[in-house]
N, C-alpha and C positions, 0 to 999 in steps of 0.2 A: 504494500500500500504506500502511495507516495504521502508525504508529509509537507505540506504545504509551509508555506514560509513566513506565511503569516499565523501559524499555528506556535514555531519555532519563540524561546524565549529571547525576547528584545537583542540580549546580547551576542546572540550568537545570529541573528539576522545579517544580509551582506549587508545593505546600508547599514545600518546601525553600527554594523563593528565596524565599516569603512571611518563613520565617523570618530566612533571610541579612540579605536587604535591606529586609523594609518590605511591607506590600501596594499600596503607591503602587509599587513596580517591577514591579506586573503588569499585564498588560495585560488588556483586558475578557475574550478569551476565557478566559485560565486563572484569571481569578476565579470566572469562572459554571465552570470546570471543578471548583474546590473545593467548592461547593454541589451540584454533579455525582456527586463521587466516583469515578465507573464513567463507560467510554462504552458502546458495542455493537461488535457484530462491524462490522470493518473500518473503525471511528470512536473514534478515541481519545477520555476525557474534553475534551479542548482543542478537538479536531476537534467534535466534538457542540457544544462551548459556544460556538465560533464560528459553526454552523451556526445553529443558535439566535438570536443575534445578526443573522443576515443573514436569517432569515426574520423575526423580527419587529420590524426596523428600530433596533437598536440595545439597549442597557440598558435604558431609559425601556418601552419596545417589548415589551420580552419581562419585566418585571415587570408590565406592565397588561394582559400577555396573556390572554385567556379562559380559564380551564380546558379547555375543548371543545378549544380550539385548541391549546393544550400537551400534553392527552395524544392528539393524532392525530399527535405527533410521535413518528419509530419509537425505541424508546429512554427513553421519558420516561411515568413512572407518574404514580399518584397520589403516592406516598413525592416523588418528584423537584418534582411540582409546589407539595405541601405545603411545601418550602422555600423554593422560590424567593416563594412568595405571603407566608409569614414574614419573608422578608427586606424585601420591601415593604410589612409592617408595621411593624417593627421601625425604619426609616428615618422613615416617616411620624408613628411615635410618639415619636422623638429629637427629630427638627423641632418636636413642640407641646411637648416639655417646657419651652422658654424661654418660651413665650406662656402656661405655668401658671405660671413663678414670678415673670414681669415682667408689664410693660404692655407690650400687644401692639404700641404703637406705639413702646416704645425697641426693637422686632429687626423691622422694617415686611419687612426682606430674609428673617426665617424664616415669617414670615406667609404671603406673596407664596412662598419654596420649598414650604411647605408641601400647600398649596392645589395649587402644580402637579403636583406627586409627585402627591396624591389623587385631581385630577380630571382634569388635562392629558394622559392619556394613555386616557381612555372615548372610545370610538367614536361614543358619544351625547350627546346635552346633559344633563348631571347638574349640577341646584340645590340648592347646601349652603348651610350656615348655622354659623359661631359664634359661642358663646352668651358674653358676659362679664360681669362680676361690676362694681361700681363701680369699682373699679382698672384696669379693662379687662384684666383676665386671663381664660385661656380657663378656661371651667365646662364646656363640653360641646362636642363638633362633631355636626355630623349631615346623611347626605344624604338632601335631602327627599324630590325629584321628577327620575324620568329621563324623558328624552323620544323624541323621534326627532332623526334623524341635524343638523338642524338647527334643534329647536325641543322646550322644555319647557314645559308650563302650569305656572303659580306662584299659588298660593293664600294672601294676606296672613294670611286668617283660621287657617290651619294653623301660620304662623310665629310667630304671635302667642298663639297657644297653646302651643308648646313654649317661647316667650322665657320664658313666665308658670310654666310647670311647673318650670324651671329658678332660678325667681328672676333673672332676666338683667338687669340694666342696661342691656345695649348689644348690637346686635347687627352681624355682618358677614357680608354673604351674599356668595356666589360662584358662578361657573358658566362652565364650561367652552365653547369655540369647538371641535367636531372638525374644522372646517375649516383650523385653524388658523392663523385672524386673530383680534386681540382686539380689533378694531373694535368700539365697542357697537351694536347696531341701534337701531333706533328703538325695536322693543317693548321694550331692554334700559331705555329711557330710562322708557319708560312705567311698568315693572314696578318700576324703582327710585322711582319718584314716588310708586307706590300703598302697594310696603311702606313709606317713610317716614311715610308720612301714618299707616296705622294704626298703626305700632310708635308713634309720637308721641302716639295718642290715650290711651296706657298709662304717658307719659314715661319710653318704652324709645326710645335713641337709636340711629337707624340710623347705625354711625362710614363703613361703606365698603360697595362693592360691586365686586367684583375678575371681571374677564373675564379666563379662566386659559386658555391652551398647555401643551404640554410644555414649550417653551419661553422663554415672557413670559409679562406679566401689564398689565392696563391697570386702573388704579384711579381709578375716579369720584371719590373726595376726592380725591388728588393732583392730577387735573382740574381742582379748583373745579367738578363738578357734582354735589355734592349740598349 
C-alpha cells in the first residue's frame, strides 16, 4: 500500500525537511518528488520519483531522458516533463555562466561538468562546439551533428562557418562516447587533425577536444595531443 505524503509526519515530508535541514538532506527520490508534486493512485510522489530513478538509471538518466520515454511513464505528462527538462536546463546554464565571465581554462573542472551534463547522457554521438572570444570566454555553445549509436560525420567547413558568424577566436569541440569509454578512436584522432588545420587556416585556435561520459571526460590538450 502506498503511503501518501501527506499522511507522512511533518518532518520527514520533502518540503518540510527541505526547509528544516537543507536540500543536501534529501535524498534523490524526494527531490524529483518536489518537481513531482503529485504521484498516482497507489504511488506516492516519492514512490513515483524513485521509480523514475530506477527506470532511467539514476539523476543523470532520467534528466537526459527522451520525452517519448517520460510520458509513456503512467503518471507523468507533458506539465511533469516540462520541469524536469527545465531543471536540466537550468543546471547546464549555471555550469556556462563561469566560462562567460572567466577564461575557460581558470574553471577546466566547469568546462569538463558542463559538456557532460549536455552530452554525457545522449544515447547517440552528439558533436558540439564552443565558441570563444580572445579571452577564451564562452560566446556561444552549439550542437552540431548527431549520429548513430557509435559514430557522427563532422564537417570542418560547417565549424568554421559558425567560429566566423560568431567572431570566435578559439574554439572547443566535444563529443560524447554512449558507450561509455572516453577512449579516442582513431577517426576521433583524425577529425581533431582536420578541424585544427582548417580552424588555423582562419587563425581561429582549436584550445581542446573533450570525449564526454556521464561520467568522465578525456581531453586531447591535457594529453599533449593537439
Amino acid at each position: 500500500m502506498s503511503t501518501r505524503i501527506a499522511d507522512l509526519p511533518p518532518a520527514a515530508r520533502p518540503r518540510e525537511k527541505l526547509l528544516q535541514r537543507g536540500p543536501q538532506s534529501l535524498a534523490d527520490a524526494e527531490l524529483v518528488a518536489l518537481l513531482l508534486r503529485s504521484g498516482v493512485r497507489g504511488c506516492s510522489a516519492v514512490q513515483l520519483g524513485q521509480l523514475l530513478l530506477d527506470t532511467f538509471g539514476g539523476l543523470h538518466g532520467l534528466l537526459h531522458a527522451p520525452a517519448a520515454r517520460l510520458r509513456a511513464v503512467r503518471g507523468l505528462g507533458t506539465a511533469k516533463y516540462a520541469e524536469l527538462a527545465a531543471v536540466l536546463e537550468l543546471a547546464r546554464r549555471a555550469l556556462a555562466e563561469p566560462m562567460r565571465e572567466r577564461q575557460v581554462f581558470d574553471t577546466p573542472e566547469a568546462v569538463s561538468d558542463y559538456l557532460r551534463l549536455w552530452l554525457g547522457g545522449s544515447p547517440v554521438e552528439v558533436f558540439a562546439a564552443l565558441l570563444l572570444d580572445h579571452r577564451h570566454r564562452l560566446l556561444h555553445a552549439q550542437q552540431l551533428w548527431r549520429g548513430t549509436l557509435s559514430h557522427t560525420a563532422v564537417y570542418p567547413r560547417e565549424l568554421v562557418k559558425l567560429a566566423l558568424a560568431h567572431d570566435a577566436a578559439a574554439v572547443i569541440v566535444a563529443h560524447n562516447h554512449p558507450s561509455g569509454s572516453t577512449q579516442p578512436s582513431s577517426s576521433d584522432h583524425q577529425v581533431t587533425a582536420r578541424l585544427k588545420a582548417a580552424l588555423g587556416l582562419l587563425d581561429i585556435t582549436l584550445l581542446d577536444h573533450l570525449v564526454v561520459t556521464r561520467e568522465q571526460s578525456f581531453s586531447f590538450a591535457r594529453e599533449g595531443l593537439l
